[in-house]
Structures are given as C-alpha cells and as structure tokens.
N, C-alpha and C positions, 0 to 999 in steps of 0.2 A: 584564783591563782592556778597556774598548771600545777596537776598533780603529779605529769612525770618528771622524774630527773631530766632537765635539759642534759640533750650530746653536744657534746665538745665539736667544734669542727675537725677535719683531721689532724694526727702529728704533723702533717708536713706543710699543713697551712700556717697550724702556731708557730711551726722553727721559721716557716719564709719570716713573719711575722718578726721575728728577735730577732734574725739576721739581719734583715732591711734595720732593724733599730741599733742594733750595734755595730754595722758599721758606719751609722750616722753619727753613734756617737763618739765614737771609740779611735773611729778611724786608721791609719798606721800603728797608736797606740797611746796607750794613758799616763800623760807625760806628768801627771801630778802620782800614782799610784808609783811610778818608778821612785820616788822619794822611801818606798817602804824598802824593808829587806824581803828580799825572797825570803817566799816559805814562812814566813814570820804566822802564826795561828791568829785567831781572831773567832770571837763569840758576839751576835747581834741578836736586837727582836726587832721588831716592827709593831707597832701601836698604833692606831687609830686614833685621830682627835674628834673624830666624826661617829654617830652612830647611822647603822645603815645597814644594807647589805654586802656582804664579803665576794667578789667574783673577780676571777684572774689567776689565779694560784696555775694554773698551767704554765702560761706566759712568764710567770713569775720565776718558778722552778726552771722554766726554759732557757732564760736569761744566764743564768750559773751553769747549768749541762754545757752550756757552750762554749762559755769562757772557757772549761776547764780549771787546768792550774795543777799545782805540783800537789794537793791532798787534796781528796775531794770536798764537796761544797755539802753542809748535811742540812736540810730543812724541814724542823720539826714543827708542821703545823697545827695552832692552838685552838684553830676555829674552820668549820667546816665552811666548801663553796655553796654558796648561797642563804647561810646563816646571816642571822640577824646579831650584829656586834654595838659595843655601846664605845664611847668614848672611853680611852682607857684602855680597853682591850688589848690585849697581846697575842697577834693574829698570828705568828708564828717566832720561832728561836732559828741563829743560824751558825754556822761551824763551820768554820775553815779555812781559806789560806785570805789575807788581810787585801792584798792587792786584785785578787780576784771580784772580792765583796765592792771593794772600791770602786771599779770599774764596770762592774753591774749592777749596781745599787738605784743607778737613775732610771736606766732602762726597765727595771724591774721595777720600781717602785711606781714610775707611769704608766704600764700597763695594769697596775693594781687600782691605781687612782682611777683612771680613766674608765674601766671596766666593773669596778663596784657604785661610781659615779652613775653610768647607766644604769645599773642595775637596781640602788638604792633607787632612783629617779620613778624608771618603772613602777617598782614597789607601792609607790607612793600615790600613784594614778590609778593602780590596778585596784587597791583597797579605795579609793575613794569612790570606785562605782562600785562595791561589794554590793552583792545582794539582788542587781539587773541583771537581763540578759546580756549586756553588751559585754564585748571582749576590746583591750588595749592591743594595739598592733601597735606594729611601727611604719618606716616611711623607708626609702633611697637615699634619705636628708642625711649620708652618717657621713665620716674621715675618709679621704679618699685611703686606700687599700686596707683599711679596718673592719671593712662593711659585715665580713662573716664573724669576726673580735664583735662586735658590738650586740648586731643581732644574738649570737650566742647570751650575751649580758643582757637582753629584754628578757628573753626567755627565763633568765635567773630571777628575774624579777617579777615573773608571774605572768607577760606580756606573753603576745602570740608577734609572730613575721607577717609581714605584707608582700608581695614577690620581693625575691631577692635582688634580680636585677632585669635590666628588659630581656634577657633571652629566656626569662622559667614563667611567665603570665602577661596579660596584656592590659594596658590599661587607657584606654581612650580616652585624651582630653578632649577638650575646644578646638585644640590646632588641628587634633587629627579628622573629629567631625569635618569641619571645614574642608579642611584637603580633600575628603573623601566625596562631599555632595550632601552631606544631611547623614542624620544619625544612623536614619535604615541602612542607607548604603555601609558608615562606617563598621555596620554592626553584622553586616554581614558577611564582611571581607575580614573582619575579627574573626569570627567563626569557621569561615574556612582555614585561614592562616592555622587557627589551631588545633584544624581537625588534622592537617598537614604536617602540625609538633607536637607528639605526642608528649612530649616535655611542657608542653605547657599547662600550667595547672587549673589557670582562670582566666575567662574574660571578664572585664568590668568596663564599666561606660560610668565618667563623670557626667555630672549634670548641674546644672546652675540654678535652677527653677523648676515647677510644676507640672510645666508644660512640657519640656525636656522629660521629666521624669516618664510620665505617660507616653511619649511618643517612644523611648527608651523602654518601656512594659512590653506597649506592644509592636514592637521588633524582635519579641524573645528575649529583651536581657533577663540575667537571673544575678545579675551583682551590681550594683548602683553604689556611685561613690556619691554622696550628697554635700555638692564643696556651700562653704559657709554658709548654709542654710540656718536662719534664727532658730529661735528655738519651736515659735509657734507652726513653722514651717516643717519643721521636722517631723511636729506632730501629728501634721496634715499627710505628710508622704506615709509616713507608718497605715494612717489608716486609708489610704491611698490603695499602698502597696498590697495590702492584704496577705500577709505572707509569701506573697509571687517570687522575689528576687532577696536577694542579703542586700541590709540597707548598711551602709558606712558612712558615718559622719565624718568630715574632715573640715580643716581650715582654721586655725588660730584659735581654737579651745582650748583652754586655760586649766588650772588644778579648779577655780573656782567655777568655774562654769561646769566642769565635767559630768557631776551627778546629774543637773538636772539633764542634761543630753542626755544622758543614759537613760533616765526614765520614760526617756520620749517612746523609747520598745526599739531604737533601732541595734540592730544584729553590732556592728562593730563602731569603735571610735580610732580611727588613726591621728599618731600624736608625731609630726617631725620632732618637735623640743626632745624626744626621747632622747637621741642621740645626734641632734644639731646642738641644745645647747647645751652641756653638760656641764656640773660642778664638779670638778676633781674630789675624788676623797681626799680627806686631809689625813694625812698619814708621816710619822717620823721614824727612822729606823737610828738606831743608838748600836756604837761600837765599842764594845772593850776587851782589851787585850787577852789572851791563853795567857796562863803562866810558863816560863822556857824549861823542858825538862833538866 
C-alpha cells in the first residue's frame, strides 16, 4: 500500500466537481426543501451500512460551502479519509440550517459513495497481492468528468495511476502499430513524440504474444503492457524479459485470479473494474430536529 498520504486534486477541481452536481441536481431550486421554514436548525450523522474504506469528505464538505444558507453548515468528522470503517460507523455529525442539508444531502452523500466505493475496491485488490512485487494501477475506464475524483480514490486505496489521460504518456495499441508499419516504426515515432513533450511521462507498447513482446525488447521498449496473457504466459515473458522493460499485466483479471499473476514477477497489474464498475458505499444519513430557542 502507498505509504504517502495521497494529494487531493485541486480546490478548484473538487468545487467544478459540486458545481457541475448541483446544478444537476438542484437546478432553479429545491421545490421539496422549500416545504421547510427558513432558518429552521437541524442536527445529522451519516453511517455506514458497508465496511470499507472512508474517501470523499472533501467533495463531501464541498457540497454545503456552497449551498451556503442563513447559519453555517458544521461537519464534525468521526472518522479519518482513507480509514478503515465497519458497518455502523458514524462517519461524521452535522449542524445547521434543515434546507440547506436537504438540498445537499444527495449530492454529497454520492460523492462519498462513489469515492469510498473505489477506494474500499482498490483496497481489496491491493492486499490480495500483498507480499509481490506487483503494484495495482488503474485504467482511463473511469466517469466521464470524474476521472481525477476517482484516481484520487485508487490512490486512497493503496493503488498507484496509469497515465491520466492521452496528453501526460503514450500508450501504443494494435491500432496504432498497424497505422504506423510494425512495432519498430510505432516505437520509434513514440519516442520521438516524447522526447518533443516533456510532459510526457512514459511510453509503453501493448503486445498480444511472445513474439510482439521480443520484437517490442528489441526496438528499445522499456514498459510492455502484456494484454490477457494466461498465466503460464506471463511467466514465460518475466523470464523472457530479464529485467529489461516494466512488465504490466492487463485484460480481465479478476479479485480471484489476481495473486496468482502477481507471482508470475510481473512489475504491475492494471485493473479497469477499479473504477468502471463500482459498488457504491451504502451509506444513510438521519435528521433530527435543534430544539427552537
């Protein structure tokens, strides 16, 4: 598991983030919340029905900064980001105005779902290869305008990122070989491109086979994606590879399948399931009234 605190993405990524959600949900305005009286007080927690890990409390806190409202909004949290919570739990308390809460409650309660979802997920993958070299990445596979929310939430979960998007690394499929004339060529117009962006962090060449993999060596790659390679396969490229390039497993690998890949020796495993298919935390938030001074 990583050992540093994962960084948050910017504040002004998570506010785009709440904005874009509440004005989807909120829209002109919260025609059921207008039933309350202004100003009326109001005290909540939020609970867990899931054990997992806790990740979102930014987005979460973000949701209410923005609402506003006539008293401020107080969030006293019970449990630390990226803590381990059990079923039960009371992941934070909260105070303040009743229409406010109303009106942010979904928005905020989904980005906690969805964000500890990944993360518990991760968690889960990342301890089942404890103990290999291999490291859990992720994929591209996430929400569309979530992508830095989500990755943030591997990362909580012990996970490492794969490029963020196509302008920060390169990653040669099949289509591009092809387009290009064969891997050499593809591999060397990678290499130029990225001696040209200094922004770019890696090249990698997918490969499908043995025979790719070697022609892929010796063109200079040093990052090989090895798409659904069996297992006994995998074990052939490791000692193949010799240490030469960082090996990556990819392609439909499972929580059950994971270990044994890991012990093939290859360097990484990238998981799309991380944050394609995710289980929302299950989560309830309970309201009850302030007493009136």
């Amino acid at each position: 598991m990583n050992a540093e605190k994962p960084t948050l993405p910017s504040r002004e990524e998570i506010a785009a983030n709440v904005r874009r959600a509440l004005e989807e949900d909120i829209g002109g305005g919260d025609l059921t919340a207008a039933l309350l009286p202004a100003g009326q007080g109001v005290k909540a927690r939020v609970m867990t029905r899931a054990g997992g890990v806790l990740c979102g409390q930014a987005w979460f806190d973000e949701c209410f900064a923005q609402l506003g409202g006539m008293m401020p909004m107080r969030i006293r949290w019970q449990a630390e980001e990226g803590a381990r919570v059990v079923p039960g739990e009371t992941l934070c308390e909260l105070e303040g105005e009743a229409r406010v809460l109303m009106s942010g409650e979904r928005s905020a309660l989904n980005f906690l779902q969805l964000l500890s979802g990944v993360a518990s997920k991760t968690r889960q993958y990342v301890y089942a290869i404890n103990g290999t070299r291999a490291q859990i990445v992720d994929t591209r596979k996430t929400l569309p305008g979530l992508r830095l929310a989500q990755k943030y939430a591997v990362r909580v979960g012990g996970g490492g990122n794969h490029r963020l998007a196509l302008w920060d690394a390169i990653l040669i499929k099949e289509n591009h070989i092809m387009a290009a004339g064969g891997i050499e060529a593809a591999i060397a117009a990678a290499q130029k491109v990225a001696r040209q962006n200094p922004h770019c962090r890696f090249v990698q060449v997918e490969v499908e086979n043995l025979a790719e993999m070697e022609a892929a060596l010796a063109a200079d790659a040093n990052m090989l994606l090895l798409d659904n390679f069996p297992l006994p396969m995998l074990r052939q490229a490791v000692q193949i590879n010799r240490g030469r390039a960082i090996l990556e497993a990819s392609g439909g690998l499972t929580l059950a399948d994971l270990r044994a890949a890991a012990e093939t020796g290859v360097d990484r495993i990238s998981v799309g399931a991380l944050t394609k298919d995710v289980q929302a935390f299950d989560l309830s938030l309970r309201v009850e009234p302030l007493p009136r001074a």
